[in-house]
C-alpha positions in Angstrom: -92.5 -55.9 48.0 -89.3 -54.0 49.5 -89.4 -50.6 50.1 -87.0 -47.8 49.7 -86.2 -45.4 52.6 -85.4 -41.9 50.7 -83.4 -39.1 52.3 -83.7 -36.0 50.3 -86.4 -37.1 48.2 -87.4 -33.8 47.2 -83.4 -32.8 45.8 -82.6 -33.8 41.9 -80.4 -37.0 43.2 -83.0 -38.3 45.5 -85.8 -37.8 42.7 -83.6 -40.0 41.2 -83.1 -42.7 43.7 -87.4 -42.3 43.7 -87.0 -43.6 40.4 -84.7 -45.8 40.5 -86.5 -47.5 43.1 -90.6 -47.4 41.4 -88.8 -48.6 37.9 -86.8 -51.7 40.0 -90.4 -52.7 41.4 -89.9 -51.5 44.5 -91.8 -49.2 47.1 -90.8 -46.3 48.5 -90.8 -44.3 51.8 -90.1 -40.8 50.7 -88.5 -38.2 53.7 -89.9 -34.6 52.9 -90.3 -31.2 54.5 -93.8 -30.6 54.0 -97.4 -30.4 51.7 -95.6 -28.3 48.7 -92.4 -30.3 49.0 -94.6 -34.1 48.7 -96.6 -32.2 45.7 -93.5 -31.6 44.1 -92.6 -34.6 43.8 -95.1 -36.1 42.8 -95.0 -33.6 39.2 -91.8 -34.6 38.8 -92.3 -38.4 38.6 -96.1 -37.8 36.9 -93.3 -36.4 34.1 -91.5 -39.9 34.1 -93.5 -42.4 31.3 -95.0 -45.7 32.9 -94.5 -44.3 37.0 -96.7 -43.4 39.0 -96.3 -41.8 42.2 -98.6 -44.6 44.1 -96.3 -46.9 45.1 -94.8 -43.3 47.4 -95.4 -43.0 50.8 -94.7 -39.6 51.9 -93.7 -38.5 55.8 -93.0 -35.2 56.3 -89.9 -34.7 58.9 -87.0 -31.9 59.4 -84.0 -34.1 58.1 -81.5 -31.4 59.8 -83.2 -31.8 63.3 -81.0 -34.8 65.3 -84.8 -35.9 65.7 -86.6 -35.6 62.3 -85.5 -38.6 60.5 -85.4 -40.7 64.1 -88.5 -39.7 64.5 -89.6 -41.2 60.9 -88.1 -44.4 62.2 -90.0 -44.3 65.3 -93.3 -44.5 63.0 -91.7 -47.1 61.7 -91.8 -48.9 64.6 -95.2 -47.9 65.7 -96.3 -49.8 62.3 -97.4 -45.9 61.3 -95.2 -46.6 58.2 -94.3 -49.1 56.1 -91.1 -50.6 56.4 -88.2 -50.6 54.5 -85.3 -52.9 53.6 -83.1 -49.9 51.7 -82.3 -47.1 52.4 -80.9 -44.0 49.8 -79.4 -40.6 51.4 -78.6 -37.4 49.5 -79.7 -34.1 51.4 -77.7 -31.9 50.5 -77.1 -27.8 50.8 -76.3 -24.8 48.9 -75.0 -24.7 45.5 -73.2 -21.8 44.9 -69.7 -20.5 44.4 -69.1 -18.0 47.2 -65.3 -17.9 48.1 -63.6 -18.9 51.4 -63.1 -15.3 52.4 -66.8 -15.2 51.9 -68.1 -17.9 53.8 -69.4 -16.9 57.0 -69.5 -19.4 60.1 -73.0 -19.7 59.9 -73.1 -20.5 56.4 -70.3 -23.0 57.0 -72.6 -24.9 59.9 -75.6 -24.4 58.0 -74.4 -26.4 55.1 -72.1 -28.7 57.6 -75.7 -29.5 58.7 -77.2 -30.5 55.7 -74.7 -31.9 53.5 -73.0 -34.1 56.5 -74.9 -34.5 59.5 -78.5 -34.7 57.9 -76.7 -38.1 55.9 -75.2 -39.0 58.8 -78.4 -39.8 60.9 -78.9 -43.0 58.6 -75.7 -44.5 60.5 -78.2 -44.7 63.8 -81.3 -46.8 62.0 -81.9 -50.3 63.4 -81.0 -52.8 60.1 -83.3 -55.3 59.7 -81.6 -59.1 59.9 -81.7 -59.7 56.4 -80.3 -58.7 53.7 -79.8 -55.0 53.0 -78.4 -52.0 51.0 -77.4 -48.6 52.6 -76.2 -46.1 50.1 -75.0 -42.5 50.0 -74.3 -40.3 47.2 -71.5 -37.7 47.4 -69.9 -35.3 44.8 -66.6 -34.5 43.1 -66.7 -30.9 44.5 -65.1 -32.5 47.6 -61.8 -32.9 45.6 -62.0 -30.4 43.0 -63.5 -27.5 45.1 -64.4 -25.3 42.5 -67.5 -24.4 44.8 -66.3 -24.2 48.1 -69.5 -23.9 50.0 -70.6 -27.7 48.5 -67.3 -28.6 48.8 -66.3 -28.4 52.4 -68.9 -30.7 53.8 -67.6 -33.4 51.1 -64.5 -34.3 53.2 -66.2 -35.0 56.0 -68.7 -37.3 53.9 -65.7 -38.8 52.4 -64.7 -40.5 55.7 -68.2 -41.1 56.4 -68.8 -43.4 53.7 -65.1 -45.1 53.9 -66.2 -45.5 58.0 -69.6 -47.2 56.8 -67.9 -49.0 54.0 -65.6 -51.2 56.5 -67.9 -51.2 59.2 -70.5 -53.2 57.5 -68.0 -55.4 54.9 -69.0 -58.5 56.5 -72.2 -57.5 57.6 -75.9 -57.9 56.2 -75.9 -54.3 55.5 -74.3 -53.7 51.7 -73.2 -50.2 51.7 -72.2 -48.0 48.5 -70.9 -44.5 47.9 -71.9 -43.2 44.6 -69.3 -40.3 43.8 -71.1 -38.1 41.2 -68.6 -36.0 38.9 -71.1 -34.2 37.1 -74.4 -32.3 37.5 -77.9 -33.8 37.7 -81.2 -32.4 37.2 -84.8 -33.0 37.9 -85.9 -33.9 34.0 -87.6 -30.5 33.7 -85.1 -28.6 34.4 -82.1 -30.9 33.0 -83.5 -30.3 29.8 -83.0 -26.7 29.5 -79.9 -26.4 31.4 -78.2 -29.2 29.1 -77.2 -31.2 32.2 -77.9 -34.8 32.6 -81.5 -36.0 33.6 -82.0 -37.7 36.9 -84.5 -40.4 35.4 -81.2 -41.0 33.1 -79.1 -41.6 36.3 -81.9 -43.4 38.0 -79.9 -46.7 35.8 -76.5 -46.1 38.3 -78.9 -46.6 41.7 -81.2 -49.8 40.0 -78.2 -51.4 39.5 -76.0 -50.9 42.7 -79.7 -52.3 43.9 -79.6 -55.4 41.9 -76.1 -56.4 42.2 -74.6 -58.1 45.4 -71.2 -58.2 44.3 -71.3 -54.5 44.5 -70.4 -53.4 48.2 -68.4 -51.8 50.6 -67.5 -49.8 47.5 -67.0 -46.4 45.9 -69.2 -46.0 42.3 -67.6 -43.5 40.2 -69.7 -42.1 37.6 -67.7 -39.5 36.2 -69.3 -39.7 32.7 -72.6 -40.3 31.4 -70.9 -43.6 29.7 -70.6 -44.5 33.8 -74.0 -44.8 34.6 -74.4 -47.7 32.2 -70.9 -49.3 32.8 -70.7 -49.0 36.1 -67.0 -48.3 37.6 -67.1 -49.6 41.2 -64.1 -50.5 44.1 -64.4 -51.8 46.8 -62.9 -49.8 49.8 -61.4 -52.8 51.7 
């Protein structure tokens, strides 16, 4: 059984990936900070009819330390951990909408850290010779900027995912951006903030999983329609 290699499980898109992953029949590997974080996800897919949170294997690691999630694949290695054959990143920072002349330099690194350079550790993980799927999940704040703080970091994962995207177009490794327009909840909280659930937007991950001809691409899902219907380019 393949297994999926979650980073920012613990964050409403990566609960989501979680699902997606358990309801395609697949394992998963799930990156989190610590005890309370691993115990919180597991409430929020004991809340999700016909999963169960035993096919997750849960590895506690700092995803904004260079060495954390290297460190996860070093276990990997070691046969600590299972390992996997897909891989799902989405950390992601503050949410707030603090103006430029507000943002301090610390705040702009802290969030630089988390949004960009936590994702962009899963460009260094030794790909397995078969078949694959590397996929990274950004949001429309990086062109609307309503939210500056969220926003910033979104350029720079922009290029990311356009770099991965050509780099690996002929390669075993079938990598996807997913460019989110709207905002997605854990299904708790989704329901009474009115927002879309992330079991609901589990469907968008599942399939980019069980379609080949989907690579190398950008997945818009600006609507809820989206996330059945998927709109996908490919880059290159």
């Amino acid at each position: 059984m393949e297994t999926v290699l979650v980073v920012g499980a613990t964050g409403n898109i990566g609960v989501s990936a979680v699902i997606s992953a358990l309801r395609s029949g697949r394992k998963v590997l799930a990156i989190v900070r610590n005890q309370t974080s691993a115990d919180k996800l597991r409430t929020h897919i004991a809340n999700i009819p016909s999963l169960s949170f035993d096919g997750i294997t849960f590895v506690k690691a700092d995803v904004t330390s260079e060495t954390g999630v290297r460190g996860v694949v070093d276990q990997v290695r070691a046969g600590k951990l299972p390992g996997f054959q897909h891989v799902f990143s989405c950390v992601g920072g503050d949410y707030n909408a603090i103006p430029l002349t507000e943002i301090t330099t610390e705040m702009l690194r802290r969030n630089m850290n988390l949004s960009f350079e936590a994702n962009f550790c899963t460009s260094h993980f030794p790909w397995l010779g078969r078949e694959t799927t590397w996929t990274s999940c950004t949001g429309a704040q990086g062109d609307i900027a309503l939210m500056p703080v969220p926003a910033i970091p979104q350029g720079a994962l922009f290029s990311f995912c356009t770099a991965a995207s050509r780099e690996n177009e002929t390669t075993n490794v079938r990598f996807n951006e997913i460019y989110l327009a709207f905002r997605v909840e854990v299904d708790e909280l989704a329901a009474q903030h009115g927002v879309t659930p992330a079991s609901e937007f589990a469907g968008v991950y599942e399939q980019i999983l069980g379609r080949p001809e989907i690579r190398s691409s950008r997945v818009r899902v600006e609507s809820v329609a989206d996330i059945e219907e998927l709109k996908f380019k490919r880059k290159f």
